[in-house]
C-alpha positions in Angstrom: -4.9 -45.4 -96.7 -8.1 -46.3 -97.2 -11.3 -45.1 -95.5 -15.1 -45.9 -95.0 -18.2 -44.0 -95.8 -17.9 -42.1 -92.5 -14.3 -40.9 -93.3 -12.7 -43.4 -90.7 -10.1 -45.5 -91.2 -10.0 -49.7 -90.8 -7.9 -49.3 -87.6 -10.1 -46.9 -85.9 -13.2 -48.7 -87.2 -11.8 -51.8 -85.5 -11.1 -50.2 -82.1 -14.6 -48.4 -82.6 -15.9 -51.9 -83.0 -13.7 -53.5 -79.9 -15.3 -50.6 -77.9 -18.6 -51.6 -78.8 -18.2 -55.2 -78.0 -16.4 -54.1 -74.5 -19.5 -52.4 -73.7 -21.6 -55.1 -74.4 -19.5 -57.9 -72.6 -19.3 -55.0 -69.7 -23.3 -54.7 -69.5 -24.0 -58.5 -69.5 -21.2 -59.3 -67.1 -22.8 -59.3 -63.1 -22.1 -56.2 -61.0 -22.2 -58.0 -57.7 -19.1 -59.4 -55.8 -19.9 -62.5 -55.1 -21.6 -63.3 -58.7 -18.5 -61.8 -60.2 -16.1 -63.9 -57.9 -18.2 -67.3 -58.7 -16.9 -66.2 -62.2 -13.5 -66.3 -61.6 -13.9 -69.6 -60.6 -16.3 -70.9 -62.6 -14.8 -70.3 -66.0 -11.0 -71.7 -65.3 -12.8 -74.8 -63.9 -14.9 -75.0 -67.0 -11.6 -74.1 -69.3 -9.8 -76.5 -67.7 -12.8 -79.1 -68.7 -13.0 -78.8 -71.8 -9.4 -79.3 -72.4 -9.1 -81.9 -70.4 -12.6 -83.5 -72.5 -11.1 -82.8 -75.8 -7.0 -84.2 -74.9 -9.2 -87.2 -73.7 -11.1 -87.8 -76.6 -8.8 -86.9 -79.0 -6.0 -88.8 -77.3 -7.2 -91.4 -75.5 -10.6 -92.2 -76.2 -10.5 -92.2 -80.2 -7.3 -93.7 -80.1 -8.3 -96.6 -77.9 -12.0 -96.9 -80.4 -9.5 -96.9 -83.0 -7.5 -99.8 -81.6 -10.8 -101.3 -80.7 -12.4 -100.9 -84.0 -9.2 -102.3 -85.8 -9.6 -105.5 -83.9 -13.0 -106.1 -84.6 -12.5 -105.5 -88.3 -9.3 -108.1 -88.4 -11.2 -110.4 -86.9 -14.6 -110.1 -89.3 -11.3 -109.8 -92.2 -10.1 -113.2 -91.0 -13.9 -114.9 -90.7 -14.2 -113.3 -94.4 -10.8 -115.3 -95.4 -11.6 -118.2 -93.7 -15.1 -118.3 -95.9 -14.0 -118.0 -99.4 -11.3 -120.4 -98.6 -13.8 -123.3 -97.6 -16.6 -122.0 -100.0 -17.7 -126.0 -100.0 -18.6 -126.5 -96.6 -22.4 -126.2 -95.9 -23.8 -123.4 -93.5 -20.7 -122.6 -92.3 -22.0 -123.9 -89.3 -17.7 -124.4 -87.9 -16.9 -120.8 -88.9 -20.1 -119.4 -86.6 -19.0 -121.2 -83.8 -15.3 -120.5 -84.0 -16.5 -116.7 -83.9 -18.8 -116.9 -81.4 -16.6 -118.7 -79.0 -12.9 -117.5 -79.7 -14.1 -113.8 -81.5 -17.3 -112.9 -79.3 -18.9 -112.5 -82.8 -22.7 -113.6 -83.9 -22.2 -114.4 -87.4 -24.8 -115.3 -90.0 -24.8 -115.7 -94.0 -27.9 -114.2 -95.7 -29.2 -114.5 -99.6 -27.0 -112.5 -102.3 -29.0 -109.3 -101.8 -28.9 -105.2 -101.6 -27.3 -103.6 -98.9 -29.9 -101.5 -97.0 -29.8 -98.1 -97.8 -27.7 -96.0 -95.3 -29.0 -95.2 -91.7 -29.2 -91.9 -89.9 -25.6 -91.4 -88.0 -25.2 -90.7 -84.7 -24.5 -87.3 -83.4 -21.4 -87.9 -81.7 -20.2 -90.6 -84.8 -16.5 -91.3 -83.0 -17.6 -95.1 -83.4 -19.4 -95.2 -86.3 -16.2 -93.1 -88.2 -13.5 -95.2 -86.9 -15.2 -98.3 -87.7 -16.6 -97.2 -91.1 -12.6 -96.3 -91.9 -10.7 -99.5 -91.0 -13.9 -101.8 -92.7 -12.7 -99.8 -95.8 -8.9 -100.5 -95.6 -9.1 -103.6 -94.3 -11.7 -105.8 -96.3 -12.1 -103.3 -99.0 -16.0 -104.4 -99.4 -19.0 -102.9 -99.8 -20.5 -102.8 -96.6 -23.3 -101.5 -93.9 -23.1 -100.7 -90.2 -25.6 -100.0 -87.7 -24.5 -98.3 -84.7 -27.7 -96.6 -83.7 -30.9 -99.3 -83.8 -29.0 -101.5 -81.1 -27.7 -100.0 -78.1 -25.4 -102.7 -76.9 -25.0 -104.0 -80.2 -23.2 -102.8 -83.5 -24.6 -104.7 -86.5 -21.7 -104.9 -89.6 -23.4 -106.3 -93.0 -20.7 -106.6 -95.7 -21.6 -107.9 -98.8 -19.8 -110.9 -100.5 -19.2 -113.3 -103.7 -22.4 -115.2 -103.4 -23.9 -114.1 -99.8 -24.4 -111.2 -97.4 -22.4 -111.7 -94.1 -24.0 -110.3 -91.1 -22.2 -109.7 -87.7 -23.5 -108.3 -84.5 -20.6 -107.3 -81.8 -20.9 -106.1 -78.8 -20.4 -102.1 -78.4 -17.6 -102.5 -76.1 -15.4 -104.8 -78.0 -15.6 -101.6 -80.9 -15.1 -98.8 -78.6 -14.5 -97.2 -75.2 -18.0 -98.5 -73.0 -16.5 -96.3 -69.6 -16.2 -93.0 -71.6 -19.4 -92.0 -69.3 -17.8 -92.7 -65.6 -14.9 -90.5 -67.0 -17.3 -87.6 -67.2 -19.7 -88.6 -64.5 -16.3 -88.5 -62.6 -15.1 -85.2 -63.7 -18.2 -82.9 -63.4 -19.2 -84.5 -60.0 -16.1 -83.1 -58.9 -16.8 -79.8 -60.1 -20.1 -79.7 -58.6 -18.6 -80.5 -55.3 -16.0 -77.8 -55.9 -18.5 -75.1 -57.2 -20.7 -76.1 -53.7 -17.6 -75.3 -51.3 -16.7 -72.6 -53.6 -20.2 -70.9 -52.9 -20.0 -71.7 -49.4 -16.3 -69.9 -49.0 -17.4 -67.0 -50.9 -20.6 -66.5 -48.7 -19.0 -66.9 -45.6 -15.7 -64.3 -47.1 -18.4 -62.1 -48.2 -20.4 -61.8 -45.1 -18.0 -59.3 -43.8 -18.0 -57.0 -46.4 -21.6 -57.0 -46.8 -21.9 -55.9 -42.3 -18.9 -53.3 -43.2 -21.0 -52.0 -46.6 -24.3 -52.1 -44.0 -22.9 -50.3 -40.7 -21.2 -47.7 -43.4 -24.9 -46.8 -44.6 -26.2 -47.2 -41.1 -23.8 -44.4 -39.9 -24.5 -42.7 -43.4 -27.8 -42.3 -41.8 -27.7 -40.9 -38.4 -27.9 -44.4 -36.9 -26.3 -46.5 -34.1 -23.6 -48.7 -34.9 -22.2 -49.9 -31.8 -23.0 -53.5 -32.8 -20.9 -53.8 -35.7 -17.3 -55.7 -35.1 -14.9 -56.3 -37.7 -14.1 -60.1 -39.6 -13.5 -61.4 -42.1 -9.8 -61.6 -44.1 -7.0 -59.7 -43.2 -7.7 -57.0 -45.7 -11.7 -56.7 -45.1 -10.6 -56.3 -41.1 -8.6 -53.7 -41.9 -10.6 -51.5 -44.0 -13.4 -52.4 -41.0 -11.1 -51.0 -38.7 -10.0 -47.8 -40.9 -14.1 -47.3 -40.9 -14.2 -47.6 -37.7 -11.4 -45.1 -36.7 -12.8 -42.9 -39.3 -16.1 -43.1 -37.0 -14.8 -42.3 -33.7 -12.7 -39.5 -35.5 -16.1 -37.9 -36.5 -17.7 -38.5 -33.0 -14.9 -36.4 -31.1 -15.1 -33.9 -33.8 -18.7 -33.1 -33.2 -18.3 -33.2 -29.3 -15.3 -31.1 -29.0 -17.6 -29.0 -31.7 -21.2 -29.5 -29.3 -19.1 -28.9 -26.3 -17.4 -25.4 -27.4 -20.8 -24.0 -29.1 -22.6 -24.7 -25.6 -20.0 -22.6 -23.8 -20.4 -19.8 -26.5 -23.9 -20.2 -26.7 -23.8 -20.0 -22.9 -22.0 -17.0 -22.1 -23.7 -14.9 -25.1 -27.0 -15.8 -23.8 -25.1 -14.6 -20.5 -24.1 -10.8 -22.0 -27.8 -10.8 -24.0 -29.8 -11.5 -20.6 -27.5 -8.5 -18.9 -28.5 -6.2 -22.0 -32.2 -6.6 -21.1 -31.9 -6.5 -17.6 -29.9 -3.3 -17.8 -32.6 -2.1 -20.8 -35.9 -3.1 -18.5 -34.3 0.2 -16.4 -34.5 2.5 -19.2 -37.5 4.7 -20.0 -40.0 3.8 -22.5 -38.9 6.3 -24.7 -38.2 5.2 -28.7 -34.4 4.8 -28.5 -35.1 2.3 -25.7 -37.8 0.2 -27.6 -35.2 0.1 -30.6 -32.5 -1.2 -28.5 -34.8 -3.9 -26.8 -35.8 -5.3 -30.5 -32.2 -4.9 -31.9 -31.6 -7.7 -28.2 -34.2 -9.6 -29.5 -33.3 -9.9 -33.2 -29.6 -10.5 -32.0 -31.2 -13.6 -29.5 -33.3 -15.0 -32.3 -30.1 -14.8 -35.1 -28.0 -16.0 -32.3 -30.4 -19.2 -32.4 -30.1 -19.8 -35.9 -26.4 -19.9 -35.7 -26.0 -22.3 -33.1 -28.7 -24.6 -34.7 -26.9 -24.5 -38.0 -23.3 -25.3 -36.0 -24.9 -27.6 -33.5 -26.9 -29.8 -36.5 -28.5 -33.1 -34.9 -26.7 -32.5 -32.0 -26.6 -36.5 -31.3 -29.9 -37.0 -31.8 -30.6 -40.7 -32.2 -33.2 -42.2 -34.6 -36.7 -43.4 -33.6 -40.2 -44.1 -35.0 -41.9 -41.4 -35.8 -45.9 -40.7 -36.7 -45.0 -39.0 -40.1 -48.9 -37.7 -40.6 -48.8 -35.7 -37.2 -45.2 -34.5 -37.7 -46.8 -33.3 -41.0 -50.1 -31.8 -39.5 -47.7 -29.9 -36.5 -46.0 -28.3 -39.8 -49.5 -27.3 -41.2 -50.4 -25.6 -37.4 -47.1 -23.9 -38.0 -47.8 -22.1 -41.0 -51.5 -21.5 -40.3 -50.7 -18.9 -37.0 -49.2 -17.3 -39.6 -52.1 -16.8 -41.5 -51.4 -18.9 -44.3 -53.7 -21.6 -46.1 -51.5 -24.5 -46.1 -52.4 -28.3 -47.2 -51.8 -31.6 -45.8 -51.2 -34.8 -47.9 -49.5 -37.8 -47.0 -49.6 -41.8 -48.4 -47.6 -44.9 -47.1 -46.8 -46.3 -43.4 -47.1 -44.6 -40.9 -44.5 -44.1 -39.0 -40.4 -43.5 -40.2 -37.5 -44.3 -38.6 -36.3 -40.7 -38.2 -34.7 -38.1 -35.6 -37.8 -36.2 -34.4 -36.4 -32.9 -33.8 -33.8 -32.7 -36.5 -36.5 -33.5 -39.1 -39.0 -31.2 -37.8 -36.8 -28.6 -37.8 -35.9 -29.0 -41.5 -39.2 -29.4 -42.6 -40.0 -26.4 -40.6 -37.5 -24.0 -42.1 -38.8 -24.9 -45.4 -42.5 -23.8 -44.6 -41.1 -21.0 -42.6 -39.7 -19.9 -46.3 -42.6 -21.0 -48.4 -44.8 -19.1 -45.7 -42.2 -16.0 -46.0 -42.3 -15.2 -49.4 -46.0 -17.2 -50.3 -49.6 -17.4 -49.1 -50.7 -21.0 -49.8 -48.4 -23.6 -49.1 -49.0 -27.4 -49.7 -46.6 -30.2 -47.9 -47.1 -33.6 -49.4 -45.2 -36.9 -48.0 -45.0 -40.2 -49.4 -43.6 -42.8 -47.7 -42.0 -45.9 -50.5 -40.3 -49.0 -50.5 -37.2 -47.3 -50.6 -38.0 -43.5 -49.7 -39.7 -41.3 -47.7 -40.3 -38.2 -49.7 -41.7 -34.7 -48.6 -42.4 -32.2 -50.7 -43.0 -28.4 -49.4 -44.8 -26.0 -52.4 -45.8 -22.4 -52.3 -46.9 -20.3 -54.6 -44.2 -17.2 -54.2 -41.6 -15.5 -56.8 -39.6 -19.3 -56.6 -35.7 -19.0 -57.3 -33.9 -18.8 -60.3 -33.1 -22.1 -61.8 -29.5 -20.6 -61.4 -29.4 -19.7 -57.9 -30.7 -22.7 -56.8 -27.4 -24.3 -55.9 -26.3 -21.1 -54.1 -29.1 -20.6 -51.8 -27.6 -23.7 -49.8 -24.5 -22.1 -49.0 -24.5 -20.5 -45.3 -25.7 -17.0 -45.1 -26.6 -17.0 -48.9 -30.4 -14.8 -49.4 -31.5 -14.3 -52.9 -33.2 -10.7 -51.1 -29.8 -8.8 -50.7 -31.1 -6.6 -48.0 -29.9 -7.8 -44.2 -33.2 -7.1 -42.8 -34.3 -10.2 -41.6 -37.9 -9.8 -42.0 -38.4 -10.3 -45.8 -34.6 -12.0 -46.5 -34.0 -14.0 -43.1 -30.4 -15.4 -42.0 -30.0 -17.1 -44.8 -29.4 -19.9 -42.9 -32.8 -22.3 -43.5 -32.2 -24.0 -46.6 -28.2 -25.1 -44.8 -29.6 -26.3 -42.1 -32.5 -28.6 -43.8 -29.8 -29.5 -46.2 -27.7 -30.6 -43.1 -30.1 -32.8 -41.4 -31.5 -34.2 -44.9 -27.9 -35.4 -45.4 -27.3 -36.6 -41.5 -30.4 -39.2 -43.0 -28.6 -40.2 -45.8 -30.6 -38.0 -48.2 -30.6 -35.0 -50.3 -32.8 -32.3 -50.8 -33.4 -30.5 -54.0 -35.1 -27.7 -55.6 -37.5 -27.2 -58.4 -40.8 -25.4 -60.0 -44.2 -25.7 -58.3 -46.9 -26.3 -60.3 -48.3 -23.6 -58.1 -46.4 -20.5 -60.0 -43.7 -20.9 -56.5 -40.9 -23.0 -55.1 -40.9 -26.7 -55.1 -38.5 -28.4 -52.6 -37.9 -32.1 -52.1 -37.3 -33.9 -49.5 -35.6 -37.9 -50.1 -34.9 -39.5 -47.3 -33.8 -43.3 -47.2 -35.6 -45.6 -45.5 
């Protein structure tokens, strides 16, 4: 078998080069729907065109010219005849008049002389061809046509004995003169098949484009009461899988809110009995350890029910991004930190106030945990509204920086809450970044810390 410089075989270079062209035809095809539908009937439409074109002119067309040209050609054969029979009769003046009246032919007898030399031919020489072919079997002269100079004219110059015979026929005694309304004919039609074409794929596209919108809608945290299914039988029913899918989701998270307010209410219930029944004791040191292991048990028991309760319901709104930014920077200066403010674009963000701020706030909560300067940057896009939260502590290991997401995860080992937290911050934000539609991600500051970006939809 024989190979090629890179040790392949023709087969697999073939299917190498088949993959290649895939590719190619793959990238330059369109990606949308309806572009890609217009294809489907665009091309078999055109397909069908051209064969119908080509039967036509093969068929009927050149056949017809042919039948057409033959004519003509007997009848300038018979004139011919007619002339070197009679050679004695001056001008020929009978033999012009018989072809003129009973032929449609304008005949005229020039001086023995040279044939011009050959014209340019047409592009589309069907005419010209056929004609050129049956002067040659026919009269068997040398000869000269023109079927370029004169539109509605052909011009046949065939040279004789003793003179040059010159005829002028009309084009359509030669060849097909309708061949135009034939096509005129066939791609009006198409154009006014493409037009209701487009206008039938816009309209049974319309309801897959509202289905594709209310799915990012509800993507993002938003309201989409508004939405109702249409469309064909198949779009209506993936709209109505969607929207079973939705009210599937909403009783999930109420049965969910509903049971975490009862816990959350009756362990708030046995907490506010521990401090009452501790606000009896003597200030003595067990005492003031008992009081702050209530309190850290009320603040952990907070963090758990806002990473189980997530938005809670919240629904989106406008919100000033630069003051939800600047409350963030008030946050992390009472702890005394230095902490930067930088924000470009609008100014306000469709957003849910309190789920954002509380995302944003767990992440300077941790920048201002583990760093000293801290420096929150949003930028508000065409397409994104970006945050950015930077400090300039230890950071986390590019390998740990998937696991710190996961509930309860701390890179500190220890379960004292001071220096490693819950574990619970980075879950949360992560929660309410995707309840947006977004993601949030981690990186290396430029300021020696932890980078951590914010991309929100907009």
């Amino acid at each position: 078998m024989a190979v090629g410089a890179d040790g392949a075989s023709p087969a697999i270079r073939a299917r190498r080069l088949w993959r290649r062209l895939g590719r190619a035809l793959y990238d330059m095809m369109p990606k949308g729907l309806y572009a890609r539908s217009l294809l489907i009937i665009i091309i078999p439409i055109v397909i069908l065109q051209a064969v119908v074109a080509f039967v036509f002119m093969e068929r009927h067309w050149q056949r017809v010219t042919a039948r057409l040209s033959a004519a003509v050609t007997a009848s300038i054969a018979g004139l011919i005849d007619v002339y070197e029979t009679y050679p004695e009769e001056q001008g020929h003046d009978e033999l012009v008049r018989i072809a003129r009246e009973h032929f449609g032919l304008i005949v005229s007898f020039l001086p023995a002389e040279p044939l011009p030399p050959p014209g340019p031919k047409p592009f589309f020489s069907l005419l010209d061809r056929t004609l050129s072919e049956e002067l040659t079997q026919q009269i068997g002269r040398p000869f000269w046509i023109d079927t370029v100079g004169r539109s509605r004219l052909v011009e046949i110059r065939i040279e004789l004995d003793d003179a040059v015979m010159r005829v002028f026929a009309r084009r359509s005694l030669a060849s097909v003169s309708n061949s135009h309304i034939f096509i005129l004919w066939m791609v009006g039609a198409s154009l006014i098949l493409l037009g209701v074409a487009v206008v039938f794929l816009r309209n049974q596209l319309k309801p897959i484009v509202r289905l594709a919108e209310a799915a990012d809608r509800f993507g993002k945290g938003r309201d989409v009461d508004d939405f109702r299914p249409g469309g064909a039988r198949e779009v209506r029913q993936a709209a109505h899988a969607f929207l079973q899918m939705k009210h599937r989701i909403e009783r999930q998270i109420e049965q969910r809110t509903t049971m975490l307010a009862g816990v959350s209410h009756d362990l708030r219930t046995i907490l506010t009995r521990f401090k009452l029944e501790l606000s009896f004791f003597p200030d003595v040191p067990e005492a003031e350890e008992l009081r702050r292991d209530v309190e850290e048990m009320q603040q952990m028991l907070e963090d758990y029910m806002a990473f189980a309760r997530g938005d809670g319901g919240e629904q989106p709104e406008e919100v000033d991004v630069q003051a939800l930014l600047e409350s963030l920077r008030a946050i992390a200066e009472r702890t005394g930190d230095r902490a930067t403010v930088r924000y470009t674009g609008a100014a306000t963000a469709t957003l849910k106030p309190n789920a954002m701020k509380r995302c944003l706030g767990n992440l300077v909560a941790n920048a201002s945990r583990h760093g000293s300067e801290i420096a929150i940057t949003g930028i508000r896009g065409a397409s994104w509204l970006t945050f950015v939260v930077e400090d300039d502590g230890p950071g986390v290991p590019p390998e740990l920086r998937e696991d710190v997401f996961r509930p309860f995860y701390r890179v500190e080992n220890s379960r004292n809450r001071k220096s490693g937290g819950t574990g619970l911050g980075l879950s949360i934000a992560r929660d309410v970044a995707r309840s947006h539609g977004g993601e949030i991600t981690l990186g290396e500051s430029e300021m020696g810390g932890l980078k951590v970006t914010v991309r929100i939809p907009v």
